[in-house]
KOLTI-193652 format. One record per residue (C-alpha): residue in three letters; x, y, z; residue number from 1. Coordinates in steps of 0.02 Angstrom, whole numbers, plus 50000, padded with zeros to 5 digits. Layout:
(rec ALA,(X,Y,Z),NUM)
...
//
This chain:
(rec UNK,(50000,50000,50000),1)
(rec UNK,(50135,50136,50047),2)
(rec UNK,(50248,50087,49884),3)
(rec UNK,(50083,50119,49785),4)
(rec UNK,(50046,50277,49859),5)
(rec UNK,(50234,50335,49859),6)
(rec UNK,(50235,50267,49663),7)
(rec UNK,(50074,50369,49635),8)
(rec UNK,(50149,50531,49710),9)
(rec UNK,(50301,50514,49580),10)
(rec UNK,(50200,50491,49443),11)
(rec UNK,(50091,50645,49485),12)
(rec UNK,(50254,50732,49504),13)
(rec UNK,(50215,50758,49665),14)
(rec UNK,(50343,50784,49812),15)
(rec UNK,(50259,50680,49951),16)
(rec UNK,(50299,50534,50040),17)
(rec UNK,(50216,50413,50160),18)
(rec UNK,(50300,50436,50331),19)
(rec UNK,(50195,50344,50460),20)
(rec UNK,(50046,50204,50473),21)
(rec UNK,(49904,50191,50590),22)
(rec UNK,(49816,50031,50601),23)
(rec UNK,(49649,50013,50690),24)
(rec UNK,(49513,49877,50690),25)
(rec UNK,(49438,49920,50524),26)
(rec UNK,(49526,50091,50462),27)
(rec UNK,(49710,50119,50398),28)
(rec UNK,(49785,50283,50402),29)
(rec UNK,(49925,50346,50320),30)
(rec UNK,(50022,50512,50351),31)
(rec UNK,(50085,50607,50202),32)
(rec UNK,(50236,50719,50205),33)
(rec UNK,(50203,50845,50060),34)
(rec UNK,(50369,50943,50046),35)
(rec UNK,(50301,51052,49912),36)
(rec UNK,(50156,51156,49979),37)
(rec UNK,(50106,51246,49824),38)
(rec UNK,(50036,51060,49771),39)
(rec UNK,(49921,51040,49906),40)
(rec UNK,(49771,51077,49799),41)
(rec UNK,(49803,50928,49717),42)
(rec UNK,(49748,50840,49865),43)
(rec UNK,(49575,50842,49799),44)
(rec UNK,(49429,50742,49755),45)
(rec UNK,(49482,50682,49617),46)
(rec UNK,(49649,50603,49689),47)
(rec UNK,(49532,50526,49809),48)
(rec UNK,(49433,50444,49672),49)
(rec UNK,(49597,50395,49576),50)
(rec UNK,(49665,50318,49739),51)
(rec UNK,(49518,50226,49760),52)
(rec UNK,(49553,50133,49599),53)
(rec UNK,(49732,50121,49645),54)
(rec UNK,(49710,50044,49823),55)
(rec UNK,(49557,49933,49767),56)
(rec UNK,(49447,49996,49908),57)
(rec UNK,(49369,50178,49971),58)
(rec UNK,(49495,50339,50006),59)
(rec UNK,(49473,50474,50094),60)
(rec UNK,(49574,50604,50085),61)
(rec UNK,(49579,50733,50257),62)
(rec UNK,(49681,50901,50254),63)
(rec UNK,(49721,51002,50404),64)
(rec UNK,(49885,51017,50503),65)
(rec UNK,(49929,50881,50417),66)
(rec UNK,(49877,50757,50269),67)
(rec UNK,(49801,50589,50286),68)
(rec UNK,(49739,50466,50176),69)
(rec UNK,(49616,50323,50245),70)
(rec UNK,(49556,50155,50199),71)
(rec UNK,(49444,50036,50247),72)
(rec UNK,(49560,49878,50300),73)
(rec UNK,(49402,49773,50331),74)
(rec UNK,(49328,49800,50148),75)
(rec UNK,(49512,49748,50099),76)
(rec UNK,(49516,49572,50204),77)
(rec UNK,(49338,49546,50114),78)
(rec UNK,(49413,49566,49923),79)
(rec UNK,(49567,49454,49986),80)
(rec UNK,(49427,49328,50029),81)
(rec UNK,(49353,49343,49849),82)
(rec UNK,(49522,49334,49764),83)
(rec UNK,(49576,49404,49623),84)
(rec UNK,(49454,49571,49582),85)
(rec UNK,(49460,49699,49461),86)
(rec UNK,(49375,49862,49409),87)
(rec UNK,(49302,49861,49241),88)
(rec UNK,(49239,50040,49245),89)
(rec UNK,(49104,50159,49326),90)
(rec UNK,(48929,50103,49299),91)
(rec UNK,(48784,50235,49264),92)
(rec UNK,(48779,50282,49464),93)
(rec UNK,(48960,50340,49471),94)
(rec UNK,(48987,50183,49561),95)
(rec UNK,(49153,50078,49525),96)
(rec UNK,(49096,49932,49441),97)
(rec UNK,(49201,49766,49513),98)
(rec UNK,(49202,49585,49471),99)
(rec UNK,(49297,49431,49563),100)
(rec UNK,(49353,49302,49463),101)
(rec UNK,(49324,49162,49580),102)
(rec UNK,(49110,49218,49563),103)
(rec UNK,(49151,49249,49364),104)
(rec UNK,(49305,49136,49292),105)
(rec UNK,(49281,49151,49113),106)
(rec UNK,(49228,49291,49025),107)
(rec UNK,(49168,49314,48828),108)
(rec UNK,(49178,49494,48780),109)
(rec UNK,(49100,49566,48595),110)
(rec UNK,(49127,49717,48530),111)
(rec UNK,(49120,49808,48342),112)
(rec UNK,(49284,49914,48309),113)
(rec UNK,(49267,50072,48378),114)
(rec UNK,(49179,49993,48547),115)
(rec UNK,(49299,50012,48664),116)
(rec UNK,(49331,49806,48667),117)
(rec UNK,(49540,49817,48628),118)
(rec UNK,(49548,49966,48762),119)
(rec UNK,(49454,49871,48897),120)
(rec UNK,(49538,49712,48865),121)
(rec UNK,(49725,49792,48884),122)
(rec UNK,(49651,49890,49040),123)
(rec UNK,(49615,49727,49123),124)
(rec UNK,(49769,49621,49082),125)
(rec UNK,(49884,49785,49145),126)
(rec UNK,(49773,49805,49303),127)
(rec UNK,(49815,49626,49329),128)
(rec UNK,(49998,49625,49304),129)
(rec UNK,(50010,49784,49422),130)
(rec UNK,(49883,49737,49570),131)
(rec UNK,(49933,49529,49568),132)
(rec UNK,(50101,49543,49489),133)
(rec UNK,(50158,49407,49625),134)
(rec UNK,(50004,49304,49618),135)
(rec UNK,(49954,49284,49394),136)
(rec UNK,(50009,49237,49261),137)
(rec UNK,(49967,49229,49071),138)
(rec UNK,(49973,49144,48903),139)
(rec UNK,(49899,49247,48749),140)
(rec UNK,(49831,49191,48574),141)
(rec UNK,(49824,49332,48452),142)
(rec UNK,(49808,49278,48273),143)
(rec UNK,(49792,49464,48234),144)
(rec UNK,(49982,49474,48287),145)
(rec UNK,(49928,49665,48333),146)
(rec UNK,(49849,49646,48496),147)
(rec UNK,(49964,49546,48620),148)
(rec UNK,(50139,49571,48538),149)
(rec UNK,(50185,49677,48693),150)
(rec UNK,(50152,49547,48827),151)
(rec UNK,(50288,49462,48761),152)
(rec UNK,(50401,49555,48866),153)
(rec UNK,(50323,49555,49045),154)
(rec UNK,(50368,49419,49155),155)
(rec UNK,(50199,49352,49217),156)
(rec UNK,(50178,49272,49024),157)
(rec UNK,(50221,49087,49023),158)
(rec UNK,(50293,49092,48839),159)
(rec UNK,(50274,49197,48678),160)
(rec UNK,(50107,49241,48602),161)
(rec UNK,(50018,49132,48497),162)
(rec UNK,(50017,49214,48318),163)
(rec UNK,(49938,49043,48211),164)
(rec UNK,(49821,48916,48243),165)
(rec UNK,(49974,48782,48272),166)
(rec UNK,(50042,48860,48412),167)
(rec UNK,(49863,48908,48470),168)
(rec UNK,(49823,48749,48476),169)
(rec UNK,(49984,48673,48559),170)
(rec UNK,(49969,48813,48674),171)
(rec UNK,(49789,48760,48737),172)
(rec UNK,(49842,48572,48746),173)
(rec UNK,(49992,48646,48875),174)
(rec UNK,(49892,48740,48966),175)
(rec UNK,(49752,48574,48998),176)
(rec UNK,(49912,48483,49019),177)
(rec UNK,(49950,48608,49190),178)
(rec UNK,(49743,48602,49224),179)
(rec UNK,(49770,48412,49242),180)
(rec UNK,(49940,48422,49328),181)
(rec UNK,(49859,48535,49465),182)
(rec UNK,(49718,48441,49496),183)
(rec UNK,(49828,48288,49525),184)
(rec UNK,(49925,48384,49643),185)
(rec UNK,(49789,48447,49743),186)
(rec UNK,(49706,48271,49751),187)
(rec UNK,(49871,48203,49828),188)
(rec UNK,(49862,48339,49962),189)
(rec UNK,(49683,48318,50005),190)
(rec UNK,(49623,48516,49927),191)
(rec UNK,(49477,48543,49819),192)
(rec UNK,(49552,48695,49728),193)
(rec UNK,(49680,48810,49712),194)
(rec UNK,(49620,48919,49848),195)
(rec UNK,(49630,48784,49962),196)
(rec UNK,(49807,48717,49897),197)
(rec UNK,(49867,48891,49928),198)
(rec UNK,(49811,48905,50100),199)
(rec UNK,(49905,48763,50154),200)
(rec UNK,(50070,48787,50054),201)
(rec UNK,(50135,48632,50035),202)
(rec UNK,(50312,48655,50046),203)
(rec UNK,(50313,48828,50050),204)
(rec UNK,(50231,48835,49849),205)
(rec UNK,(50090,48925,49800),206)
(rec UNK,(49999,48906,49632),207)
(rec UNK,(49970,49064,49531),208)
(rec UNK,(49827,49096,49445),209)
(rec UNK,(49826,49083,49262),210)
(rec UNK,(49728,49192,49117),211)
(rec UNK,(49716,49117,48936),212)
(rec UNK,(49680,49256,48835),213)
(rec UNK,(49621,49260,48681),214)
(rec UNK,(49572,49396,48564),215)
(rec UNK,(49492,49366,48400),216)
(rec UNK,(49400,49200,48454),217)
(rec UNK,(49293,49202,48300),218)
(rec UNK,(49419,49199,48207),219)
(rec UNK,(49537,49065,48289),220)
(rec UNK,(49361,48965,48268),221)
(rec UNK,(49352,48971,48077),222)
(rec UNK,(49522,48905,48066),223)
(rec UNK,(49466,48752,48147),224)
(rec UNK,(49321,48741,48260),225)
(rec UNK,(49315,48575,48305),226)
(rec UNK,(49485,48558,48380),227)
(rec UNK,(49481,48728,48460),228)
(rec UNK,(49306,48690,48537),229)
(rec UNK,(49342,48538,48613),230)
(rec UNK,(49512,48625,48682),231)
(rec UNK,(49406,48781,48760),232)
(rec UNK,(49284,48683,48812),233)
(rec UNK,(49378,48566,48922),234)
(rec UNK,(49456,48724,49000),235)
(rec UNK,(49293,48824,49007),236)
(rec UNK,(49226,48664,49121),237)
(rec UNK,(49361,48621,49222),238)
(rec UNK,(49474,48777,49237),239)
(rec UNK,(49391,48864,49374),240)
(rec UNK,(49437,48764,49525),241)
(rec UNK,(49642,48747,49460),242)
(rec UNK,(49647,48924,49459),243)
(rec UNK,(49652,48935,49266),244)
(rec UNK,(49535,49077,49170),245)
(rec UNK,(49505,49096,48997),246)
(rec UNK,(49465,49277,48934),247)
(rec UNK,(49405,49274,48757),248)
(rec UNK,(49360,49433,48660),249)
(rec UNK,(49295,49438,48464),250)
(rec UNK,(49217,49572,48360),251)
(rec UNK,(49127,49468,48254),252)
(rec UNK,(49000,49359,48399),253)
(rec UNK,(48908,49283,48266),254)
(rec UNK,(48802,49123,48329),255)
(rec UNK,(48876,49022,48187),256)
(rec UNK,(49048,49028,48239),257)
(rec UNK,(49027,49051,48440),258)
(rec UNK,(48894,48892,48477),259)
(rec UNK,(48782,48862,48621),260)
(rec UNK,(48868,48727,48680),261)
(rec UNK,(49042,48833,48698),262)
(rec UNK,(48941,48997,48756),263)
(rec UNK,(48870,48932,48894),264)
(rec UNK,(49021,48903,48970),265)
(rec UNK,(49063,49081,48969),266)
(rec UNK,(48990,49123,49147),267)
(rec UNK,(49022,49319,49117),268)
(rec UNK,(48975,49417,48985),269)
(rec UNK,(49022,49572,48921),270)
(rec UNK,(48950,49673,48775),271)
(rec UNK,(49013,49842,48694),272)
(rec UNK,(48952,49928,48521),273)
(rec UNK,(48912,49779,48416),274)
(rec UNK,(48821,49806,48225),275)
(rec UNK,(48640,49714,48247),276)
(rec UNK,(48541,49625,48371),277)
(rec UNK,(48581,49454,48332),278)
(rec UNK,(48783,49506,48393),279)
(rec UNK,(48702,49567,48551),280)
(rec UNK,(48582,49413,48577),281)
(rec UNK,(48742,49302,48534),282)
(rec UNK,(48837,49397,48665),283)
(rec UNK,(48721,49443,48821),284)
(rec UNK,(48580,49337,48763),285)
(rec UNK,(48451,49502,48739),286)
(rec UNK,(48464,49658,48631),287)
(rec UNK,(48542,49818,48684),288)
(rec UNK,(48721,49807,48626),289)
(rec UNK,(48677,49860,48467),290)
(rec UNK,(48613,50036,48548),291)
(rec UNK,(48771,50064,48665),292)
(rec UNK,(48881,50234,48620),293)
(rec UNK,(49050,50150,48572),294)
(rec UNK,(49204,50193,48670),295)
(rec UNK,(49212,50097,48832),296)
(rec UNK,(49015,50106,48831),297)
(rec UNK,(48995,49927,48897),298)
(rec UNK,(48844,49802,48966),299)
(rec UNK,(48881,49678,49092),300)
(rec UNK,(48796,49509,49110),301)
(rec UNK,(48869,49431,49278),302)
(rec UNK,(48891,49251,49338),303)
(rec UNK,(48725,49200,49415),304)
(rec UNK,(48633,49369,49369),305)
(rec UNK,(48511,49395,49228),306)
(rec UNK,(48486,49604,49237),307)
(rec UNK,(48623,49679,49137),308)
(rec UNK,(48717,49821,49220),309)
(rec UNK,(48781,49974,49108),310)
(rec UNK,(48955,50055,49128),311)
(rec UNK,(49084,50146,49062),312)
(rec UNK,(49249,50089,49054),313)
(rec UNK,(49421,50184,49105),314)
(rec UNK,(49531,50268,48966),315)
(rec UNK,(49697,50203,48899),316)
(rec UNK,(49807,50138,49033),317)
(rec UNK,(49989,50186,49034),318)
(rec UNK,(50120,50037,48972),319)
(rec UNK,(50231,50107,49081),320)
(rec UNK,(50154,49990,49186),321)
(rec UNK,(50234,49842,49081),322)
(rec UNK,(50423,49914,49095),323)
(rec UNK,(50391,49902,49270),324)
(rec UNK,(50386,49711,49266),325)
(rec UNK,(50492,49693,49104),326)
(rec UNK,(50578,49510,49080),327)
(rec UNK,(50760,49534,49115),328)
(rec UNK,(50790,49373,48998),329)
(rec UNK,(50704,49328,48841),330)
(rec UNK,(50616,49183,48804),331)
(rec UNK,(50710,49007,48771),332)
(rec UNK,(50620,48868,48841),333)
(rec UNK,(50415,48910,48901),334)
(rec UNK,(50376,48865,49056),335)
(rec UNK,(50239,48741,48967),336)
(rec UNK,(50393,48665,48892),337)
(rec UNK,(50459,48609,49048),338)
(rec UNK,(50311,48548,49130),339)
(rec UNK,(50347,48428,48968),340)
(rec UNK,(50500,48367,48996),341)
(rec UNK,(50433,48345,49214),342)
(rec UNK,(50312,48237,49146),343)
(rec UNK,(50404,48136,49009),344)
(rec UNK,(50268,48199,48883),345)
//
């Protein structure tokens, strides 16, 4: 928490520090040292809405003899209970939109170009790296070879983007190969999932969690949809309790190429701009995504929910977020590789 706040002053070009901590049952506190007082009206309401986002819980900002900052520890123990949780935007409240992916492991997100879809997506994978850098980790299939390329370079991806259907495919085999190797693992130490396996740390090792992501799925589909369904599908089933998620986003939803049987599986929803109702109905299962604005302008169909809820999601992220956690080697053998060669495969 203080290295993100102290990390947020720099990049506001702020001269402030965190200098002290005050814990209490359900409230954190943290002094601020501004050195600069001609930047004290930045202290504002909108750095407490920004830090809100940041800290993944409510700020409030208090300034009088001296600065303060406070969160709400207790709503923070609750999100560590729900795992790994994101913000995908504000809906039409002003109210910060959030999803866990433990309630919502595998999300299907449409979108026409112009929607807002590519943003979004990139928003969520680098809100990922930066909040969970410790705790995820990724494999990407991009057959647009646009999308992804720069995820090649971070160090929570397993091994280099998927640019063809070959090493799409290979990659999804891996990746049920780890599913399978998990579950083995957790039968052996008497845990039902990955939350469970990671609460007892068997010899000190924790699992992380891992995101497939795919952009394009339509298209990926076409190439060969037998093979890749069967592939997803096992994933789409299974995944959730091994801690594996697969994210797949397409601009062309079309109920030819993106069946029943696969959709279903897809226990979140997302729709942006998309051309006619039949995208929407393909996406969300009801119309409206074909009235949406473009440009982040976003419904959201829930696990377990059936009322769509309307939002807006956040602008461009920074990538200076990715030279943070830049690779310091490059790629020679994926980490799929070697669970391989562990298993004699």
């Amino acid at each position: 928490m203080i290295e993100k706040l102290n990390n947020y002053f720099k990049d506001k070009k702020i001269n402030a520090v965190v200098y002290n901590t005050i814990h209490s049952d359900n409230y954190i506190t943290f002094n601020i040292a501004l050195n600069d007082i001609s930047k004290l009206n930045k202290f504002n309401k909108n750095m407490q809405n920004e830090l809100s986002y940041i800290l993944g819980t409510s700020a409030t900002i208090k300034v009088s003899d001296k600065i303060t900052i406070t969160i709400n520890s207790s709503v923070l123990q609750e999100y560590k209970k729900r795992g790994i949780m994101v913000d995908l935007g504000v809906d039409t409240l002003g109210n910060t939109v959030q999803l866990s992916f433990i309630d919502n492991p595998h999300w299907l997100i449409g979108g026409a170009t112009g929607s807002g879809k590519s943003v979004f997506l990139n928003n969520l994978i680098k809100q990922l790296i930066d909040k969970y850098h410790f705790d995820v980790e990724f494999c990407f299939i991009d057959l647009k070879m646009v999308e992804f390329y720069k995820y090649n370079f971070v160090e929570q991806n397993l091994t280099k983007v998927a640019n063809d259907l070959e090493s799409a495919l290979k990659m999804l085999d891996d990746v049920i190969l780890l599913m399978n190797r998990r579950y083995e693992k957790y039968q052996a130490n008497n845990c039902l999932s990955i939350q469970d396996y990671n609460k007892k740390q068997v010899d000190g090792f924790k699992d992380r969690y891992l995101f497939v992501v795919i952009d394009e799925l339509a298209e990926l589909m076409l190439q060969d949809k037998k093979n890749v369904q069967d592939k997803l599908q096992r994933l789409l089933q299974l995944g959730r309790a091994s801690g594996i998620y697969v994210i797949s986003a397409t601009q062309r939803p079309s109920a030819d190429v993106l069946s029943g049987t696969l959709k279903v599986n897809y226990t979140t929803r997302i729709c942006f701009k998309v051309g006619s109702i039949y995208d929407s109905k393909t996406i969300i299962n009801q119309t409206g995504g074909e009235q949406l604005f473009g440009n982040g302008d976003g419904l959201l169909l829930a696990n377990g929910t059936t009322e769509l809820r309307r939002f807006q999601g956040y602008a461009p992220s920074d990538d200076s977020i990715l030279e943070k956690y830049k690779r310091k080697t490059p790629f020679k053998t994926s980490f799929l590789d070697k669970i391989r060669r562990f298993l004699g495969i």
